[in-house]
C-alpha positions in Angstrom: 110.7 108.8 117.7 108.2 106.7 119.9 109.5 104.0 121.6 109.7 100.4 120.5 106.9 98.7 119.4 105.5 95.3 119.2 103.1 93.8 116.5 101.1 91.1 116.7 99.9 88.6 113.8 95.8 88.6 113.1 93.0 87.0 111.2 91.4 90.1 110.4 89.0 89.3 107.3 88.6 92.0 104.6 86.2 92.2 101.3 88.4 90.9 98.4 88.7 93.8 96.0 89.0 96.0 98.8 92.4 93.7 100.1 93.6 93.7 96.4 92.9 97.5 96.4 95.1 97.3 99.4 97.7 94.9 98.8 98.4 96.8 95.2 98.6 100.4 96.7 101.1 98.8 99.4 103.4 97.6 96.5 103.4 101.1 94.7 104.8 102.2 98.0 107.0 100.1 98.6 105.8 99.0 102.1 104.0 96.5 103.1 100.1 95.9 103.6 100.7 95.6 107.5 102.3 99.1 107.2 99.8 100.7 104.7 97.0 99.7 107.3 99.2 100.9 110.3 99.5 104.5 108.6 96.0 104.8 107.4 94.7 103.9 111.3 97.0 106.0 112.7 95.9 108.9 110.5 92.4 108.3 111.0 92.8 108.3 114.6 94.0 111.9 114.6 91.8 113.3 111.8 93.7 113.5 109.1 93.5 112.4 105.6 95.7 109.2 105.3 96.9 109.9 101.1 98.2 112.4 99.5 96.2 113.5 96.2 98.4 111.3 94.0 97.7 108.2 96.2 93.8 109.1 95.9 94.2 109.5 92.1 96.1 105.8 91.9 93.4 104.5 94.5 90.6 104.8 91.5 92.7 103.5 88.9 93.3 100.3 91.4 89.4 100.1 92.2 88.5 100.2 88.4 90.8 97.6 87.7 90.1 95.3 90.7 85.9 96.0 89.9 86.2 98.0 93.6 82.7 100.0 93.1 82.6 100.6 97.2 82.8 103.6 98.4 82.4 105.1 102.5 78.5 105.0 102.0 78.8 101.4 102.0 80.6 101.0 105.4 79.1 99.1 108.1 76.2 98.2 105.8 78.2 95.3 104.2 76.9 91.4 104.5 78.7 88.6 103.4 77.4 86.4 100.6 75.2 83.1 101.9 77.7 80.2 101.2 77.7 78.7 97.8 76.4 74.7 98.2 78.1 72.0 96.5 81.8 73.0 97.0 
């Protein structure tokens, strides 16, 4: 068991289907987002697929109903919308 750890809050901004994509898959597992996010990075890291095939098979039910219709392609081509005027 590693030793103790520390977390620390941030302001991390995230596309909003992909957070609700998130958020939802967190709650299926009982865990929460910050947790998801920590296993998923920590997989990465080494290599290794973060979900099992029953996760990935929920994942696209989540993206059809959140409209999610990103995929890895997309990533690190993404640009935010200009601001909408008169808000």
């Amino acid at each position: 068991m590693p030793n103790d750890i520390e977390r620390v809050q941030t302001g991390v901004r995230l596309e909003k289907r992909v957070l609700k994509v998130l958020k939802a898959l967190a709650e299926v597992h009982d865990m929460t987002l910050g947790d998801l996010l920590e296993g998923i990075v920590l997989h990465a890291f080494e290599g290794k697929p973060p979900f099992s095939r029953e996760s990935i098979r929920k994942i696209a039910e989540l993206k059809k109903i959140y409209g999610l219709d990103l995929n890895a392609s997309h990533s690190h081509k993404l640009r935010e919308a200009a601001p909408r005027r008169g808000r």
